[in-house]
C-alpha positions, 0 to 999 in steps of 0.5 A: 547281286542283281539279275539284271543281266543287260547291265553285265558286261564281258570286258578282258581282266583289268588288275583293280577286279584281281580280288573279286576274280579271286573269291568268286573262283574259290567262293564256287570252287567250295560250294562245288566241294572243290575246294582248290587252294590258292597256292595250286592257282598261281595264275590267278596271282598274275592273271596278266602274265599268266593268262594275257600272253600270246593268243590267250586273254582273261575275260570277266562278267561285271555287273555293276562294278562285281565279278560275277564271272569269268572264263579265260583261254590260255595260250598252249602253243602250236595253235592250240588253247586251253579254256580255264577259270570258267565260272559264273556267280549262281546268280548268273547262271542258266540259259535265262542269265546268259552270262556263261555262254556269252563270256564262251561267245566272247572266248571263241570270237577271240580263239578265231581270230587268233588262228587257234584251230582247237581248244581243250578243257578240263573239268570235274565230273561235278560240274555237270550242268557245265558238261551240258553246257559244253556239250551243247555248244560243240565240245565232244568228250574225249580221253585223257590221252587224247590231250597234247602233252603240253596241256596244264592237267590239275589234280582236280580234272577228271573229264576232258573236252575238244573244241575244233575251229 
């Protein structure tokens, strides 16, 4: 993979990247020791019926014509979105590569002009850089209990985050 991030570009899902969006997740998810089965993402089987529906979307990195990340925001009702598949290749990460923060740029532009007024995510308390990340572009930790009920939990979550427009 290349470094050369002025060639990646963020564009919304198109279904001939389904495959590569797929083995980049797992890919990472196992270098993470998060190995999530395939069976416990439906989504990613169909990320346009799943992902694309009412002020949610699906946005990947590409390089060159390869996935080197993604970052989708998923529709919860009552103006209200849950970021998920938020991943980017090794190669890509870091403030240098900018590909993270511009696939969340990308994800926050649209939650804006979607009316959503806030955002919540779930991670792992591996992902610690991404905690950073988080942290340094305006989301504050909060508590399971402050989630809305309707938020798409996975065993894997064990830190939560807000993010208000």
């Amino acid at each position: 993979m290349g470094k050369t991030d002025w060639m990646t570009t963020i564009q919304t899902y198109l279904p001939k990247y389904q495959d590569q969006i797929i083995n980049l997740i797992l890919d990472i998810q196992h270098e993470f020791n998060v190995p999530i089965p395939l069976e416990e993402q439906p989504g990613l089987l169909k990320i346009h019926d799943f992902y694309q529906l009412g002020k949610g979307n699906f946005w990947m990195a590409v390089d060159h014509d390869t996935v080197v990340g993604t970052m989708a925001l998923l529709d919860i009702g009552n103006n209200q979105g849950a970021i998920q598949k938020c991943f980017v290749h090794k190669d890509y990460r870091g403030k240098e590569m900018g590909v993270g923060q511009r696939l969340l740029d990308t994800v926050l532009d649209w939650a804006k002009s979607q009316s959503i007024r806030a955002i919540y995510l779930g991670t792992t308390e591996v992902y610690k850089a991404a905690h950073r990340f988080y942290e340094k572009n305006g989301f504050r930790e909060i508590s399971l209990a402050e989630l809305p009920k309707i938020f798409p939990l996975l065993k894997a979550d064990t830190k939560f985050y807000k993010y208000e427009l």
